[in-house]
C-alpha positions in Angstrom: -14.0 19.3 -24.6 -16.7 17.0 -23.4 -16.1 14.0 -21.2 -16.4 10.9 -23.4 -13.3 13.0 -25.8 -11.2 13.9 -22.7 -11.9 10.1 -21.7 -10.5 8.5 -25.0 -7.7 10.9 -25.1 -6.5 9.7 -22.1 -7.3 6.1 -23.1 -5.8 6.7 -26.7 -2.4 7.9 -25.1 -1.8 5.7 -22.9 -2.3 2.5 -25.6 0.1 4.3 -28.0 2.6 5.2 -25.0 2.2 1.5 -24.3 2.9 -0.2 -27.6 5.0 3.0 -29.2 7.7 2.3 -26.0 8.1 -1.4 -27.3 8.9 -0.3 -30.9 11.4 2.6 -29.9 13.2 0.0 -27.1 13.5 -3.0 -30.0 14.5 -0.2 -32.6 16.7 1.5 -30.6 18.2 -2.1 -29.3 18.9 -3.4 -33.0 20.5 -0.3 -34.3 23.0 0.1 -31.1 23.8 -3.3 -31.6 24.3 -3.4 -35.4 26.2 -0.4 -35.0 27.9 -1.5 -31.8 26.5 1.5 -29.9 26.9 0.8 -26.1 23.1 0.5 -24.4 23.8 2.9 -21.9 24.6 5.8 -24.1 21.9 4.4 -26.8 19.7 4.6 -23.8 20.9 8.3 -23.0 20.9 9.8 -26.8 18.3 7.9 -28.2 15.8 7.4 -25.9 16.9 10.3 -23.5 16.1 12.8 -26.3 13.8 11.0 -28.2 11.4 10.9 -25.1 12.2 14.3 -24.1 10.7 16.1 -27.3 6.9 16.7 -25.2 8.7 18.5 -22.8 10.5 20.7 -25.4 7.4 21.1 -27.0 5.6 22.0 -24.1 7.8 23.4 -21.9 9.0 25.8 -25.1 4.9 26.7 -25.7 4.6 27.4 -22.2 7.9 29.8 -22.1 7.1 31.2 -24.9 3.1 32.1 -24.2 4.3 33.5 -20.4 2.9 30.6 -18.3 6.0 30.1 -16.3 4.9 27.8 -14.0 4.0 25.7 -16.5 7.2 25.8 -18.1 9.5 25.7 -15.4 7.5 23.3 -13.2 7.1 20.8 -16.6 10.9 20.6 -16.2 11.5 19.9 -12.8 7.8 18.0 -12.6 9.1 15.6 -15.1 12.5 15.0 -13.6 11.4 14.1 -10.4 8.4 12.0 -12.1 11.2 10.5 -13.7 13.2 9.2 -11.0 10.4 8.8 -8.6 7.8 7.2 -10.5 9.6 5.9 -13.9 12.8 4.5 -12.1 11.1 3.4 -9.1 8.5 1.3 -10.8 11.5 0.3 -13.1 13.5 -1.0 -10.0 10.5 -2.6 -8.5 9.6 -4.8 -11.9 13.1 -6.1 -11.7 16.4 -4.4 -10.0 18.6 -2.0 -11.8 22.3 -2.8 -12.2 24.3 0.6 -12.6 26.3 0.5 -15.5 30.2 1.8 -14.8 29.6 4.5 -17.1 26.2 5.9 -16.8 28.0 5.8 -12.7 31.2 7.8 -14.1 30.1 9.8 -16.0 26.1 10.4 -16.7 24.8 9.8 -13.5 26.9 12.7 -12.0 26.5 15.1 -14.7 22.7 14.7 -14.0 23.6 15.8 -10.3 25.6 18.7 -11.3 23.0 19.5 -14.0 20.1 19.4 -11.5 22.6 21.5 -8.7 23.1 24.3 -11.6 19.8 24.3 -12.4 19.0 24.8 -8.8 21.2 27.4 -8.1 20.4 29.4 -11.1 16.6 29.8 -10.3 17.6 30.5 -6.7 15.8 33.9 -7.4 12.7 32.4 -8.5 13.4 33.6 -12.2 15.1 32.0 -15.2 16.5 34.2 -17.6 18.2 34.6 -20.6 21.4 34.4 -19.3 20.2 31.5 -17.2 19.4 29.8 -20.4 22.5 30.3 -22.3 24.5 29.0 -19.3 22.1 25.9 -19.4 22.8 25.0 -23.6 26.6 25.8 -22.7 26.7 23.3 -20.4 24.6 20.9 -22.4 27.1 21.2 -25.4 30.1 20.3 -23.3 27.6 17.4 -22.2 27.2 16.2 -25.3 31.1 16.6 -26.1 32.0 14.5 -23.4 29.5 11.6 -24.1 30.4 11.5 -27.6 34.1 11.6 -27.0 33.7 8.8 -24.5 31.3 6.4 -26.4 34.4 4.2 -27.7 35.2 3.8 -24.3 31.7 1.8 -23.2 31.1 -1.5 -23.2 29.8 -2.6 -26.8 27.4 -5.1 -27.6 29.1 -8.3 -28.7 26.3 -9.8 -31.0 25.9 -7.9 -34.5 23.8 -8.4 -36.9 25.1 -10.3 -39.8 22.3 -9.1 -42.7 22.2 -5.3 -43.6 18.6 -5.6 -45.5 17.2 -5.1 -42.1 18.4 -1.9 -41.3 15.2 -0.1 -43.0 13.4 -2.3 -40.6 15.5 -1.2 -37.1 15.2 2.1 -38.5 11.6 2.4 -39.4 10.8 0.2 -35.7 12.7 3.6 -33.9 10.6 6.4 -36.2 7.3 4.9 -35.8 8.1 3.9 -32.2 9.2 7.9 -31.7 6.4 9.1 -33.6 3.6 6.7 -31.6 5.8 8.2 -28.3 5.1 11.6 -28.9 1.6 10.9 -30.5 0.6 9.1 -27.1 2.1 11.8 -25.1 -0.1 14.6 -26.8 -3.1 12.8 -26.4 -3.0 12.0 -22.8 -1.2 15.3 -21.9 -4.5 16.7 -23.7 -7.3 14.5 -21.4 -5.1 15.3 -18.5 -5.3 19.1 -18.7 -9.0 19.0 -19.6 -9.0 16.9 -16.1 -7.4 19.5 -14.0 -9.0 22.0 -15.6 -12.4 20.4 -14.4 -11.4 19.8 -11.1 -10.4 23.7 -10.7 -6.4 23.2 -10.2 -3.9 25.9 -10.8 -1.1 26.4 -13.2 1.4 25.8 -10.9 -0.1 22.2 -10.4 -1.2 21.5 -13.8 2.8 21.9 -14.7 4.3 20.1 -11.8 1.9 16.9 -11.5 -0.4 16.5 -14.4 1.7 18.0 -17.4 4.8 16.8 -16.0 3.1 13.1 -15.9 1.9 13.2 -19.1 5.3 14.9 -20.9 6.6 11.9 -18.3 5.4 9.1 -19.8 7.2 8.4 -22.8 10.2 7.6 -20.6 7.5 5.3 -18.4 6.5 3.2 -21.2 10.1 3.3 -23.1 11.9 2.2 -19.6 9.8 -0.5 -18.6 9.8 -1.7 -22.5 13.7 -1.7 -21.5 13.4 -3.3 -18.2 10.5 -6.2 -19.7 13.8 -6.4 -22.3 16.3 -7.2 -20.0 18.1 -3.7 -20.8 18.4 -2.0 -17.6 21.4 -0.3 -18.9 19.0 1.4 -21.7 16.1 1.9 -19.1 18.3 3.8 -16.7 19.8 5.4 -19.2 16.5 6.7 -20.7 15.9 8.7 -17.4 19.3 10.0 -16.4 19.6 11.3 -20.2 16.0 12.8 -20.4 16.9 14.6 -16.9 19.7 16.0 -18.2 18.5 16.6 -22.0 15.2 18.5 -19.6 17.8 20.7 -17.2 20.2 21.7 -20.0 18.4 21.7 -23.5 14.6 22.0 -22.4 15.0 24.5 -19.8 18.0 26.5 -21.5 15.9 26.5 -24.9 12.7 28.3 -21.9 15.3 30.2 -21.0 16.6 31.6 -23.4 13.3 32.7 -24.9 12.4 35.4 -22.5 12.9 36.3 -19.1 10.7 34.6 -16.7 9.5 34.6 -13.0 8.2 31.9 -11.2 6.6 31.0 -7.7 9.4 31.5 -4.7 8.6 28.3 -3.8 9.8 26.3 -6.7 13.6 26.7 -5.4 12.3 26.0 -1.7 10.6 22.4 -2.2 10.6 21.0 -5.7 13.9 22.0 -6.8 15.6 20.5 -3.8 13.4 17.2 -4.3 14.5 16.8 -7.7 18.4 17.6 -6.6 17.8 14.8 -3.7 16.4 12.0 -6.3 19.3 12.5 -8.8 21.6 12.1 -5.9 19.9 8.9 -4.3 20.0 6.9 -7.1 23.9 8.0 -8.1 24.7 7.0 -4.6 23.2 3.5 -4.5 25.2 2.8 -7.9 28.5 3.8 -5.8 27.9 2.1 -2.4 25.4 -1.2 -4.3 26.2 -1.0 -7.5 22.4 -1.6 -8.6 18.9 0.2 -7.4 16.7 -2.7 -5.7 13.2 -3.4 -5.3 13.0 -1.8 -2.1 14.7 1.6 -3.4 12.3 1.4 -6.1 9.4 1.3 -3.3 10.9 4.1 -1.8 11.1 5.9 -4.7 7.9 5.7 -5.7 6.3 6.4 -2.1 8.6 10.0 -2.5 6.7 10.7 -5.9 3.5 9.4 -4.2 4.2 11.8 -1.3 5.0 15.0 -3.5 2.2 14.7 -5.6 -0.4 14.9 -2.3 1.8 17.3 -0.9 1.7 19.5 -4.3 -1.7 19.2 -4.6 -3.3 19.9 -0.7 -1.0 23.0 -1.2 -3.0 24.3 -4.0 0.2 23.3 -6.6 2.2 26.6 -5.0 5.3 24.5 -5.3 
């Protein structure tokens, strides 16, 4: 596409990231509080798969055209964009306290999703049986979060007039539908980038089209954290990293059989196992992620994406 196009894509996405993220985090706060639905798991459901759809979409495209490194690096590209990037900038605009239960229960399912994931494509392939092990374990995920949502904390204001619920609901569609819209957009300008600049399908999927699948959860979690919802904005990316490992990359899986660069089990997938575990641990020994964990964070993402790219994106 020619330049000025590639340059308003990007510029188009990035406003309707922007302003769709503060309509999904005020929708998605009303209904949980009408309904009494605890932020944390409001934050995992509805924002954790609402925000995940690109990487369906394109991670399912990508599967189900061949480009595996696309499709496979999407996934793990976005969940370490996701903790990196989207939680560290997060925890550096204003500290994250670790909700109890996203610490209980979530936060280590993300671990053991991102250790299965790892172990699975220890072979450098994901395949059909890898997939269907993947949605298995994302149905008992989904069991377990559902039976233990009367357990969490509930919102103790409720709204007391019911002719706005067209209004929370319409705020959480067209805040979803600007998300995805943004998404497409700037995931569009960003390719047409890399593709100027000569980069490979291996880095296309773990830098640029995991960034731009990424940033729904970028502008939805800072909407949480501007807010004052860390439980939601945390939320957001633990459940998108676990709705990517189990649903995204089972649905890749499961498919067609795919290989992938030996390297993706030998750097990235070990990163992304490291950040899920960082985080988890700060909740248990601080009980919040700082400012200066959030540096560091960020800095990691910073240092992957440099690294990534002077190798050529072989990772």
């Amino acid at each position: 596409m020619p330049l000025a196009q590639t340059i308003l894509y990007l510029l188009v996405g990035a406003g309707l990231l922007w302003k769709a993220g503060d309509f999904l985090v005020d929708g998605a706060v009303r209904l949980s509080t009408r309904y009494r639905i605890p932020p944390a798991l409001a934050g995992v459901f509805i924002l954790g798969f609402g925000t995940s759809f690109p990487e369906l979409a394109v991670t399912g495209l990508a599967a189900w055209g061949g480009d595996a490194d696309i499709a496979a690096g999407n996934v793990v590209g976005s969940n370490i964009a996701n903790v990196g990037l989207i939680l560290g900038l997060t925890a550096v605009l204003a500290p994250v306290v670790v909700n109890r239960f996203l610490l209980r229960i979530e936060m280590p399912i993300a671990v053991l999703a991102s250790i299965l994931a790892f172990v699975l494509v220890l072979d450098a392939r994901v395949t059909r049986v890898d997939g269907l092990i993947l949605l298995g374990a994302f149905a008992v995920y989904a069991l377990v979060a559902i039976r233990t949502a009367s357990l969490r904390e509930v919102p103790e204001e409720r709204p007391t007039t019911s002719e706005r619920v067209g209004v929370e609901i319409g705020l959480t569609l067209l805040g979803l539908v600007g998300v995805l819209a943004g998404g497409w957009f700037f995931l569009e300008g960003a390719k047409d980038v890399a593709l100027r600049a000569g980069m490979s399908q291996a880095a296309i999927g773990l830098t640029l089209v995991a960034v731009g699948t990424s940033l729904p959860e970028l502008a939805t979690s800072i909407a949480a954290a501007r807010a004052r919802q860390p439980d939601m904005a945390l939320g957001n990316v633990v459940g998108s990293n676990i709705f990517n490992l189990l649903l995204v990359l089972g649905v890749a899986g499961t498919l067609r059989d795919q290989n992938v660069s030996d390297v993706l089990p030998k750097v990235s997938l070990p990163l992304m196992t490291a950040l899920a575990i960082f985080p988890w641990a700060l909740g248990v020994t601080r009980g919040r992620i700082g400012r200066m964990a959030g540096v560091v964070l960020v800095l990691t993402y910073v240092g992957f994406v440099v690294w990534n790219l002077l190798q050529g994106g072989v990772s």
